[in-house]
N, C-alpha and C positions, 0 to 999 in steps of 0.2 A: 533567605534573601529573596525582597519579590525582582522581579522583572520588570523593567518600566517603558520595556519595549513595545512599541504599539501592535497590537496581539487582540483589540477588539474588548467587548464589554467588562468579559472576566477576569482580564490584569489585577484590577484596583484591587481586588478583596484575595487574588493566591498568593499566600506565604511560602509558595516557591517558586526555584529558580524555572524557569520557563524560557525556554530557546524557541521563541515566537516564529524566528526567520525560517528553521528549520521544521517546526511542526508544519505552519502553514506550506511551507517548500513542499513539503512531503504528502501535504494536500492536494497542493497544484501537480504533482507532477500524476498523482494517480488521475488526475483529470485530461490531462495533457499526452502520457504515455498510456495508459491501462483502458481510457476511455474510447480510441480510436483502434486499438484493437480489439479490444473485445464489441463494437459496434460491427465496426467491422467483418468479421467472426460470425455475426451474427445475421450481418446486411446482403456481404458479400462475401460465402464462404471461401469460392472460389482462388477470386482477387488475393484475398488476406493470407492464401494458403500461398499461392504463387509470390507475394510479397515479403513473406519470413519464410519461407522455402521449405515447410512444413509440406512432404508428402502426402499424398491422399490418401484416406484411411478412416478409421469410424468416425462417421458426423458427429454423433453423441458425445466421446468426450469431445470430441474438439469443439464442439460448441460450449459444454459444458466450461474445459481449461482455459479455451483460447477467448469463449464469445460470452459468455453469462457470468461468470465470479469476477473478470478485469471490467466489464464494464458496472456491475455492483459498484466493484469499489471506487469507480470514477464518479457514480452517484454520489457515496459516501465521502466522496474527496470532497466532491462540492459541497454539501453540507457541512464538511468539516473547516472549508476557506471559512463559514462565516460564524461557527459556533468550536473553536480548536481544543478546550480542553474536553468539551462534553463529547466529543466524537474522538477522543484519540484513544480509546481501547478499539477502534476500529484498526487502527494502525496496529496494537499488539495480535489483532488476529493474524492481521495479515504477514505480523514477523514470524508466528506460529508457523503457519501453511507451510512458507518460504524454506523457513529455515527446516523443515521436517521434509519437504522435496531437494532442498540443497542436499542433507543430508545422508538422507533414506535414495534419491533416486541419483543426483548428478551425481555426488561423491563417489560410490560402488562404479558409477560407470567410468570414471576418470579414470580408477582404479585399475579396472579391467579391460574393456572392450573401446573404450576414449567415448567420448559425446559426440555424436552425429553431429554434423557442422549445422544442420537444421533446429538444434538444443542450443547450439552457442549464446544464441541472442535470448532467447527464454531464463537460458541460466545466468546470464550476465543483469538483466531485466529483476528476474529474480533477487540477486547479491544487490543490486540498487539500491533496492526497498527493502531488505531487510536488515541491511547495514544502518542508509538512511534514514527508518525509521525506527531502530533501537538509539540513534541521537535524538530524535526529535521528541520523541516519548518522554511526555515531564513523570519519571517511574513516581518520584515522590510523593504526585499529587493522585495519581491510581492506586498506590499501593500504601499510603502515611493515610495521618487521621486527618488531610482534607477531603469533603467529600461533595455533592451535589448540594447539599444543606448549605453549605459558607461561601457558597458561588449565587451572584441576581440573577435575576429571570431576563432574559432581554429582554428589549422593550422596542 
């Protein structure tokens, strides 16, 4: 069943269901939430540290967690507002990561020792985007026999 929701060039020709609102949604918000932090992070680590209440501690990863992989995907975000199905394995990485820290790091800690109040908004941020973009993800059109072949080039 296609989609006839407006979603941009490659509508007309995908033989699947496609949740336009919610891919692009999930576009936008990595623009919106993931870009201003992680510029941030990167601009002013200081600020961004005292802002999420993130204690001070190795530059490296924080710039890495906090300032280079969120702002990546705000890139990707925006190139995904204007091209949604060719950039939405962007979106399954980023359920990967997510869901392998939700799992592997917050879950154990919940468990045990609770999440430093300075985790809350990282892992809350995290469940967002990992939730949100296992909806938005058209799985059928990544994983079935349509592929980059039966989709136009824009123009």
């Amino acid at each position: 069943m296609a989609d006839t929701a407006t979603g941009g060039p490659e509508e007309a020709t995908v033989d699947v269901e496609v949740r336009w609102h919610w891919l692009k949604g999930m576009y936008a918000a990595n623009v919106l939430i993931s870009g201003p932090i992680g510029l941030g992070a990167l601009l002013a680590p200081a600020l961004t540290r005292g802002l999420l209440g993130v204690p001070a501690g190795d530059p490296i990863n924080f710039g890495v967690a906090t300032g280079a992989v969120p702002l990546a995907f705000a890139i990707a975000g925006a190139a995904g507002l204007r091209a949604p199905l060719r950039l939405s394995p962007v979106l399954g990485i980023q359920v990967v990561y997510k869901a392998l820290f939700l799992l592997g790091v917050a879950a154990p800690l919940a468990l045990t020792d609770g999440i430093p109040g300075y985790g809350l908004p990282v892992v809350a941020i995290f469940a967002f985007f990992a939730v949100g973009n296992l909806i938005a993800i058209p799985v059928p059109y990544l994983f079935g026999r349509i592929g980059d072949r039966d989709l136009p080039t824009a123009e």
